[in-house]
N, C-alpha and C positions, 0 to 999 in steps of 0.2 A: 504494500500500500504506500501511498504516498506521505510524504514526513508534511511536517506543516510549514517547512519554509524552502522555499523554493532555491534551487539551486545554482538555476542560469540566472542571470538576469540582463537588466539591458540597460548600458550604459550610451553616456555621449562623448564624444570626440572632440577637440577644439583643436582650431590649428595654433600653432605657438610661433608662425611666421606674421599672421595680421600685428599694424598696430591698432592696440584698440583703444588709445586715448585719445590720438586723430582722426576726427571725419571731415577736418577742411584736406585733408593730402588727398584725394581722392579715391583714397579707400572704403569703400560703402558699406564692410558689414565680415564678417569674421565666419569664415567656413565650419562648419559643422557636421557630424556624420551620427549616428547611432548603429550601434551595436549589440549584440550578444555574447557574454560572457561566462565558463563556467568561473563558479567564484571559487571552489576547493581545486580544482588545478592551476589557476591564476589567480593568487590573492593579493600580489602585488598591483599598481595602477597599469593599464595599459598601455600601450607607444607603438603607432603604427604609420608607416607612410602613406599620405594619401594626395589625393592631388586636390589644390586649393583650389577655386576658380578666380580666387581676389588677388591669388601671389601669381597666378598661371602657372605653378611649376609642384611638383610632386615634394611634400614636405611632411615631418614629423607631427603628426596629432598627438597629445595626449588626453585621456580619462581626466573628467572634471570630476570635481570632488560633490556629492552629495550633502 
């Protein structure tokens, strides 16, 4: 049977290339992704490459904090 707390869960992504204290630079908004995570084989935060559409180029996301 099923335990009472679920295992995966779904986390979000943020890129760590946007600035995000500038919105006169021409920057309009800071890329984001969601995911599925199991939590007892990764309990550490996540880190994956993804591609921004704000930087145009394939960069490092990390797991936001809850």
């Amino acid at each position: 049977m099923a335990k009472g707390r679920n295992v995966r869960v779904t986390i979000t992504l943020e890129c760590t290339g946007c600035n995000r204290g500038d919105s006169g630079k021409g920057l309009s908004g800071i890329s984001r992704y969601t995911t599925r995570k199991n939590r007892r084989n990764t309990p550490t935060r996540l880190e994956l490459k993804k591609f921004c559409p704000f930087c145009h180029k394939h960069i490092t996301h990390k797991e936001l904090k809850k």
